[in-house]
N, C-alpha and C positions, 0 to 999 in steps of 0.2 A: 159774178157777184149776184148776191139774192138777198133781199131785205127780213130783217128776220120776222112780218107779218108773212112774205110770199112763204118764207119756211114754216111756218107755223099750221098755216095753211095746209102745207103739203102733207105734212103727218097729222093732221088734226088736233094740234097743241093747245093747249089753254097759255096765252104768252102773258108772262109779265113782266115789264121792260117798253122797250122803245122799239116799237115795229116799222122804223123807217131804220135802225143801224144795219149797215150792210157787210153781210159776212163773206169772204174771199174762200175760205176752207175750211176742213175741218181739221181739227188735231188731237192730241192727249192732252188729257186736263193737266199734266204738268209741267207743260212747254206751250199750250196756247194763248196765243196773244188776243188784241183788244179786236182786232177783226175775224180772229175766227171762234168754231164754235167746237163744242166736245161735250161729255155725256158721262151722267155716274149711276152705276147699276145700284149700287147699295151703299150701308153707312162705312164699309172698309176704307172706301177715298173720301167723308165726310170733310177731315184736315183740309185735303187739297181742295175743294168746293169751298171751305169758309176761304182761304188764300188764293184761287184761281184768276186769274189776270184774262182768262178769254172773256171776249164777248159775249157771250152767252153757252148756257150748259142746260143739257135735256136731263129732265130728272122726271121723277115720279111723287105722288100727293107728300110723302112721308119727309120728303130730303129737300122742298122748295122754300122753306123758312132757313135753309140752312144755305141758299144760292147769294153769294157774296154780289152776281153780277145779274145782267140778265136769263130769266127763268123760261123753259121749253117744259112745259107741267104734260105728261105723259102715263098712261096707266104701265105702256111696258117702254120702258127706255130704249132693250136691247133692240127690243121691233121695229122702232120706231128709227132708232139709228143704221139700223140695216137697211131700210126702204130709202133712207136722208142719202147715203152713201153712193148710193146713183147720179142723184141729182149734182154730185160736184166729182164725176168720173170724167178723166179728161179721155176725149173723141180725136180716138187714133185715128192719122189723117192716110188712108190705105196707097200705096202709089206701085205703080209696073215699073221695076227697075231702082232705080238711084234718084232721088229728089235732089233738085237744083240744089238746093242750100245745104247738101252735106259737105263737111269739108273729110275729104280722103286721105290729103296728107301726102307721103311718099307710101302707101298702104296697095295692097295687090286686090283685086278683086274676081273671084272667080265668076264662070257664068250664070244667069237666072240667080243672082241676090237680088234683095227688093228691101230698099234702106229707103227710110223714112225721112220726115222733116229732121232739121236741127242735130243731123249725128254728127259727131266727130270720132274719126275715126285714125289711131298714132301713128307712127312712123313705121314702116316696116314690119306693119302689121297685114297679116295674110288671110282672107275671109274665104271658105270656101264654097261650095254649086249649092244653091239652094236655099243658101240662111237667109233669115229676114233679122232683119234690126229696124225697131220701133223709132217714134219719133223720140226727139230731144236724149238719146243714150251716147256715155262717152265710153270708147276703148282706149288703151294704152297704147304706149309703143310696144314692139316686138312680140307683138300675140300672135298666138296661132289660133284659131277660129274654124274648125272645120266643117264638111258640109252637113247640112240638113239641121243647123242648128237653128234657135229661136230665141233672141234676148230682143225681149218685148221692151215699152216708152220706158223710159225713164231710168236705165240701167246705169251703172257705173262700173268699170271692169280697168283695174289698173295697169302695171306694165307686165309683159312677159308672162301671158295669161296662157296657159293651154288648156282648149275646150274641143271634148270629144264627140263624136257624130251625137245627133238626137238631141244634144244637151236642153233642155228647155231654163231659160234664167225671165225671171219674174210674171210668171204664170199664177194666177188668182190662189191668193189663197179658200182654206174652205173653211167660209163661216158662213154660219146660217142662222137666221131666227125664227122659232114657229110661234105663228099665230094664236086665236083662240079656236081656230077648226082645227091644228094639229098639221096644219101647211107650211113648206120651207119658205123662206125669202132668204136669198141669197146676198150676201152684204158685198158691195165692191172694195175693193183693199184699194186703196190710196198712196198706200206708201211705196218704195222702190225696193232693188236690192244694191248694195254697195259690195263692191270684191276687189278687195286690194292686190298688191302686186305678187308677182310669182307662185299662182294659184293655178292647180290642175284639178280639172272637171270631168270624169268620167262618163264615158257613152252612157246617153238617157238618163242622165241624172237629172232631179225635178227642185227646182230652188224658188220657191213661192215670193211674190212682193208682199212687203209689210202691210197691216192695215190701216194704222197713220202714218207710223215711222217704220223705219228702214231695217231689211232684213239684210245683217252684216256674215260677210266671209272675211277675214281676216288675213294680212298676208303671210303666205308659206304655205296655206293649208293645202293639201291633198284629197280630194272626194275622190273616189273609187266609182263603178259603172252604177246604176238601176238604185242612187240614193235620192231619198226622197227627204228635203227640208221645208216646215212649212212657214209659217206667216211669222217674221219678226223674231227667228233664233240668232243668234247670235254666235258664233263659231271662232273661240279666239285663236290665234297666231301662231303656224307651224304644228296644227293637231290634223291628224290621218284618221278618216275614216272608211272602210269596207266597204264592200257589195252589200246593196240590201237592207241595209238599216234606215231605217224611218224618226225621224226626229220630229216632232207635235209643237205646238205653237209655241212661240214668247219663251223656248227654252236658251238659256243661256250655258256655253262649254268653254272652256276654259283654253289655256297657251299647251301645247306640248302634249293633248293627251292623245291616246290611239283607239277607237272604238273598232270591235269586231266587226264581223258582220253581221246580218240578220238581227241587228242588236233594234228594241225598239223601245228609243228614251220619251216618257210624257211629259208633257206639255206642260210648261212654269214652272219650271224646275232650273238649277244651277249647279254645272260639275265642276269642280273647282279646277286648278291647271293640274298637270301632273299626274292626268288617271289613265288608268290603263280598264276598257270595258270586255271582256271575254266574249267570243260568241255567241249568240242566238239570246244574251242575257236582255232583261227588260230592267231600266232603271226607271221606278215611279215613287223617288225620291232622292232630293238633295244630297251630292256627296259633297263632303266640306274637307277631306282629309288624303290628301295624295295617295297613290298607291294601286293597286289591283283587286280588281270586283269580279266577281262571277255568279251565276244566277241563273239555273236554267230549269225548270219543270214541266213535266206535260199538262195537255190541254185537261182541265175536268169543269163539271160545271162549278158554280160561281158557291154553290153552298159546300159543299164537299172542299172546294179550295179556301173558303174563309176556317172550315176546319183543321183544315192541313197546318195553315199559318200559323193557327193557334197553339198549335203543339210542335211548330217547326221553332216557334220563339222560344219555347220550354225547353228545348230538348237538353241543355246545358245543365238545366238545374235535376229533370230527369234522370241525366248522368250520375251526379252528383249524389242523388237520393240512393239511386242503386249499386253504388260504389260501397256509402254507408251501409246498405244492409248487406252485400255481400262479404264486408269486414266482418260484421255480427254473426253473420252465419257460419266465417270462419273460428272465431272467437269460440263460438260454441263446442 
């Protein structure tokens, strides 16, 4: 717990409010409650700031007549909450071997694992040489777990899980905020990963924890070997994905769909159920309409490609112009 003048403090706040309330954690402004705190970059989440139920929210000059609860008054929010994020990072508790208070269950353990406080670990579940599991993480019954894997605090891994060598589950996501010198500060993510049941995890694949909330796999789904998921996607129920595809923050994918490989989906985006992604394609935007995408061009620079767009959107109606005049010209 930290009182919101200590926090104020910590980032150099201008508070308005009551600097003896004491905050437990942080969250998103639209699920935090009266003990914790959250933070609004601009007027897009204004709504949820006039309605927000946390105890207090970090804002900037422009948005603190607009803070329903207690105010953290801030030149840069984002800065400011990436430095906060530290300060309520829970201190993995490191241990050689198996800590007293795991419970193992009827569960096999291979040699040189090194399981933390608080795991529970199901039934007939198989861990192999080398993995670490973090403190307070639950596995299911009947996983396979193989060596050299890494599912850091706070994990949740349902039943019948198959997880391939390397796999890393809830690994930092990457966010950063820069200063007024142009410096990173690296924000700690907070949140976990959740992976439902009947879930296969391909060797070295990389599954990021959320930054408040929780980065979800879904049950049935399929990852393939060297995928990378980051901070807070969302992967819904029984969709496969490839070698080598890279999926960017806070995107949400749907039930049933299949992504290539090499495919690399951007960040806040939504594919609805039912798609099918072709290889090497980039999706950097919302598909709302079942069915099969494709999408592949070479590297050029960034002006040359905003050219290309421009007359790759045209080219239907291009068609259509030169269809007309090759009529006329037969006409003649």
């Amino acid at each position: 717990m930290h009182t919101l003048g200590e926090i104020a403090k910590f980032i150099n706040a201008e508070l308005i409010g009551d600097s003896e309330l004491e905050i437990s954690s942080l969250a998103a402004i639209n699920t935090a409650q009266s003990t914790q705190l959250s933070y609004v970059v601009n007027n897009k989440y204004k709504d949820q700031l006039l309605n927000t139920k946390a105890g207090a929210i970090i804002v900037n000059e422009s948005l603190k007549n607009s803070c329903a609860t207690n105010a953290l008054v801030v030149q840069d929010v984002y800065l400011a909450f990436a430095k906060l994020t530290h300060l309520f990072k829970y201190k993995v508790a490191h241990v050689n071997g198996v800590h007293a208070s795991v419970k193992i269950n009827n569960a096999s353990l291979a040699l040189n694992c090194h399981i933390g406080k608080n795991v529970i670990i199901g039934n007939n579940t198989t861990i192999g040489a080398n993995t670490v599991i973090e403190d307070n993480t639950i596995i299911g019954d009947n996983c396979i777990i193989s060596a050299n894997v890494s599912i850091l605090q706070g994990s949740k891994i349902g039943n019948q899980a198959v997880i391939a060598p390397g796999v890393v589950i809830g690994s930092e996501g990457f966010g950063n905020a820069r200063d007024q010198n142009k410096q990173w500060h690296s924000i700690a993510h907070l949140g976990n990963v959740v992976i439902g049941d009947n879930v296969n995890i391909g060797a070295n694949t990389c599954i990021d924890r959320g930054t408040l909330e929780d980065t979800q796999i879904h049950s049935g789904v399929r990852l393939d070997n060297l995928i990378h998921i980051a901070h807070n996607v969302i992967i819904g129920k029984d969709t496969a994905i490839a070698a080598c595809t890279g999926i960017a923050g806070s995107t949400q994918i749907g039930k049933r769909c299949m992504i290539g490989g090499m495919v690399g989906i951007v960040g806040h985006l939504s594919i609805c159920d039912n798609v099918i992604v072709n290889a090497k394609g980039t999706v950097d935007k919302n598909i709302t309409s079942p069915g099969m995408y494709t999408g592949i061009m070479p590297l050029m620079s960034h002006k040359k490609w905003q050219n290309v767009a421009m007359w790759l959107t045209k080219l239907d109606k291009i068609i259509k112009y030169l269809d007309i005049k090759l009529k006329n010209l037969k006409g003649k």
